[in-house]
C-alpha positions in Angstrom: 0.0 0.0 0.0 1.4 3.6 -0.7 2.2 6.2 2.1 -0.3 7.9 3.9 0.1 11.6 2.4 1.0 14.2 4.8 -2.6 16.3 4.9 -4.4 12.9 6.1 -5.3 12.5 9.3 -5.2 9.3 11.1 -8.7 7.3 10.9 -10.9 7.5 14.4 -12.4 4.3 16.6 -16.0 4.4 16.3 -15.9 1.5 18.6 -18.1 2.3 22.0 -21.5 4.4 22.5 -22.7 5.1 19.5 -24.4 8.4 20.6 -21.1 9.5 22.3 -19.6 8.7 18.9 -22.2 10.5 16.5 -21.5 13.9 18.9 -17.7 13.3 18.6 -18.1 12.9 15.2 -20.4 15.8 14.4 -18.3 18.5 16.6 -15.5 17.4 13.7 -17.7 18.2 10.8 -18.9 21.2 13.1 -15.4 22.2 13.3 -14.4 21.6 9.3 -17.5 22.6 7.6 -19.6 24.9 9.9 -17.4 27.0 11.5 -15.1 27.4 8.5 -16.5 26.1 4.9 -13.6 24.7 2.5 -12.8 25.3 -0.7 -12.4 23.3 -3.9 -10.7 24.8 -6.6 -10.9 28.5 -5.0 -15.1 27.9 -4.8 -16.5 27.6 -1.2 -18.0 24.0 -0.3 -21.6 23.6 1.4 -23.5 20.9 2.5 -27.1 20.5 2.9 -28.6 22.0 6.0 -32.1 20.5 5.1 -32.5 18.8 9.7 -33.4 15.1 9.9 -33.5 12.9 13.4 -31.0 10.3 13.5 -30.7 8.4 17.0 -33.0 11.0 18.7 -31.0 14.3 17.5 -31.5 16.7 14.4 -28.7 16.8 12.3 -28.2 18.1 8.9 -28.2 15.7 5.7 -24.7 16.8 4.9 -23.3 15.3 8.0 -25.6 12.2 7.9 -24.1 11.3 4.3 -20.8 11.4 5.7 -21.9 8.5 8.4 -24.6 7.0 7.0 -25.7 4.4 4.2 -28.8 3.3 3.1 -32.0 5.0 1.4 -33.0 8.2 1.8 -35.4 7.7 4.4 -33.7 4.6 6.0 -30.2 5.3 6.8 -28.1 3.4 8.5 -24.4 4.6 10.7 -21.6 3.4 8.8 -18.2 2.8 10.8 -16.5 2.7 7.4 -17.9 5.9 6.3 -17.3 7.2 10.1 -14.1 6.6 10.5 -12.6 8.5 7.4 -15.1 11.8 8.4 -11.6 13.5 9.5 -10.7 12.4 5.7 -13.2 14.4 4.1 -12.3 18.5 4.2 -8.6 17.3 3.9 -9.5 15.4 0.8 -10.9 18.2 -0.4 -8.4 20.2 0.0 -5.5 18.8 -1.0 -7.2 17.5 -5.0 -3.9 18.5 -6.3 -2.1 15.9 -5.2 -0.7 13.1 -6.7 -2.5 10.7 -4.7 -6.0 12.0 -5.5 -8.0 11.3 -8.5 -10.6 14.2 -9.5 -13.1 14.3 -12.6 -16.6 15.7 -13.8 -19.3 12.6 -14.6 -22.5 14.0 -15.9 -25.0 12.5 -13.5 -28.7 12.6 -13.8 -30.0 14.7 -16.7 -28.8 18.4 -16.1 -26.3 17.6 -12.7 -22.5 17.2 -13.2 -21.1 15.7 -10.1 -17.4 15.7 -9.5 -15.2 13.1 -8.0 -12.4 13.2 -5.3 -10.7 9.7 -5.3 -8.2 9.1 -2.9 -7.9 5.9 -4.9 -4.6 4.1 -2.6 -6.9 4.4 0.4 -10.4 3.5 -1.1 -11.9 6.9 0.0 -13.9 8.8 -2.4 -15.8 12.7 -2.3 -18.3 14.0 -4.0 -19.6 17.6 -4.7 -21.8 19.1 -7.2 -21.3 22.5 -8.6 -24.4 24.9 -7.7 -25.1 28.5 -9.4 -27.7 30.5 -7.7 -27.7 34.2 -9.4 -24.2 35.4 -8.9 -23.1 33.0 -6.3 -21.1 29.8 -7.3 -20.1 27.2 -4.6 -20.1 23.4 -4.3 -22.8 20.8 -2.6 -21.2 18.2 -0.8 -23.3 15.1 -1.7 -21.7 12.5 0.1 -18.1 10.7 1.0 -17.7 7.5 2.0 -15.2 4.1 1.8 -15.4 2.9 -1.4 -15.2 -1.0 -0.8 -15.5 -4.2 -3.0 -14.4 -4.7 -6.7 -18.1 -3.6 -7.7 -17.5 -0.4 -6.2 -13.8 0.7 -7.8 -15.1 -0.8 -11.3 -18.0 1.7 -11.3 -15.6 4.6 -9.9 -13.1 3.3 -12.5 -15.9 3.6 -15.1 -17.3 7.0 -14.3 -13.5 8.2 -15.0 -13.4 6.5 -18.3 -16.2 8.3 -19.2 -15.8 11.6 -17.2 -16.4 14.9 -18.8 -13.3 16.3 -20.8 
């Protein structure tokens, strides 16, 4: 396996109390995409504020996509996805690098999603470019571990055919 690069933080245990771990987990994304938003490709990155209950607590969609799996309406906590949540500003930040994979893949009619593949360490990002008026940022859609065969074909294939 290749070297961890510099920017990425170690993992985190999500072994214990879950609820103890989904507040530990949310004063990170609190801390690396409330407090201060980043930025991909100079353009500020949001995430979706729209409140849902998950183990008796509101918490925004953009978090719960960063810990969750599952349908919409039926998520479930993910320790893979969990784990990495340190991974996913850093990722972000640091596209430039050699060990990070990044392409447009048009999506659904009318959305262009891009990709953030930290390929060596199955870890993928994914924003979509919003305009509203005269302000330009990107959505955070989700980030998660990308695991299984199934998974890196299809990530392998959406690059094949990304946007040029």
């Amino acid at each position: 396996m290749t070297d961890y690069p510099i920017w990425l933080p170690n993992m985190i245990s999500c072994d214990g109390d879950i609820e103890k771990i989904i507040i530990y987990l949310y004063n990170i994304f609190d801390s690396d995409f409330k407090k201060s938003k980043p930025f991909f490709n100079n353009i500020p990155v949001a995430h979706s504020q729209k409140k849902r209950i998950f183990f008796n607590s509101s918490y925004e969609e953009g978090f719960l996509h960063l810990i969750t799996k599952g349908p919409k309406n039926n998520r479930l906590f993910d320790n893979r996805r969990a784990e990495r949540l340190p991974w996913c500003r850093p990722t972000i930040e640091n596209c430039k690098d050699n060990a990070v994979l990044v392409w447009d893949y048009p999506e659904k009619p009318k959305k262009i999603r891009t990709y953030i593949w930290l390929k060596d360490f199955d870890y993928v990002v994914i924003l979509q470019k919003i305009r509203r008026k005269n302000n330009v940022f990107y959505l955070l859609i989700t980030a998660f571990y990308v695991s299984g065969n199934s998974a890196k074909r299809n990530l392998y294939n959406k690059y094949d055919n990304r946007i040029r």
